[in-house]
C-alpha distance (Angstrom), angle and dihedral (degrees) to the residues before:
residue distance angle dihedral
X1 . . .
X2 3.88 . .
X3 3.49 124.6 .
X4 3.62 123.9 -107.6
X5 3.43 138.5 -150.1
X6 3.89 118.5 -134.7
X7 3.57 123.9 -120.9
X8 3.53 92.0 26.3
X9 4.14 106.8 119.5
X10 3.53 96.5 -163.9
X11 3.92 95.6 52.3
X12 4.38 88.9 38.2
X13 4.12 79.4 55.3
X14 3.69 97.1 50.8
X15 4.23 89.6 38.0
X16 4.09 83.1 54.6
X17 3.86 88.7 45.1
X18 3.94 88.0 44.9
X19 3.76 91.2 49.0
X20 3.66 97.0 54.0
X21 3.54 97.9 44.4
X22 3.67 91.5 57.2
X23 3.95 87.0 40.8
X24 3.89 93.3 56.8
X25 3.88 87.8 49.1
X26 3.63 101.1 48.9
X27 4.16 80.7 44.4
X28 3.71 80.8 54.6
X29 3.71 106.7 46.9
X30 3.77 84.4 49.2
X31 3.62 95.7 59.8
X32 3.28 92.2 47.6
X33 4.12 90.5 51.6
X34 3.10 82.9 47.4
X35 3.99 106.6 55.0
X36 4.25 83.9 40.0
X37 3.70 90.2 62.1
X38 3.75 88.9 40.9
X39 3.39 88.1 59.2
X40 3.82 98.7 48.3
X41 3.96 93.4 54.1
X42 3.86 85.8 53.7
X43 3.91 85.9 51.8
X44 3.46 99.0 40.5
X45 4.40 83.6 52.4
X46 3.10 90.3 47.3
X47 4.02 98.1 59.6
X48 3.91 93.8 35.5
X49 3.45 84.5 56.0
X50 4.07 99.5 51.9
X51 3.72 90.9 43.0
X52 3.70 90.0 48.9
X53 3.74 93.0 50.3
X54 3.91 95.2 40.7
X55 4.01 86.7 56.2
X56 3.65 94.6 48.3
């Protein structure tokens, strides 16, 4: 990141732009995290249940 100078609008506009950029990827990366681990409990499930059925 840059550094800014305060009191300057035009550099607190592109810091707010800067900020939400990053924001919406970190939002973004999360979701994906999310949805991957999502994913893995269903997989997980789904093998705990086979084995559990196979045994019984």
């Amino acid at each position: 990141m840059k550094e800014y100078e305060t009191g300057n609008t035009e550099n607190t506009i592109d810091l707010i732009k800067y900020l939400q950029k990053e924001d919406k990827e970190r939002q973004e990366k999360n979701s994906n995290i999310l949805r991957w681990n999502q994913l893995s409990i269903l997989e997980y499930s789904k093998v705990f249940y086979q084995s559990f059925v196979k045994r019984n």
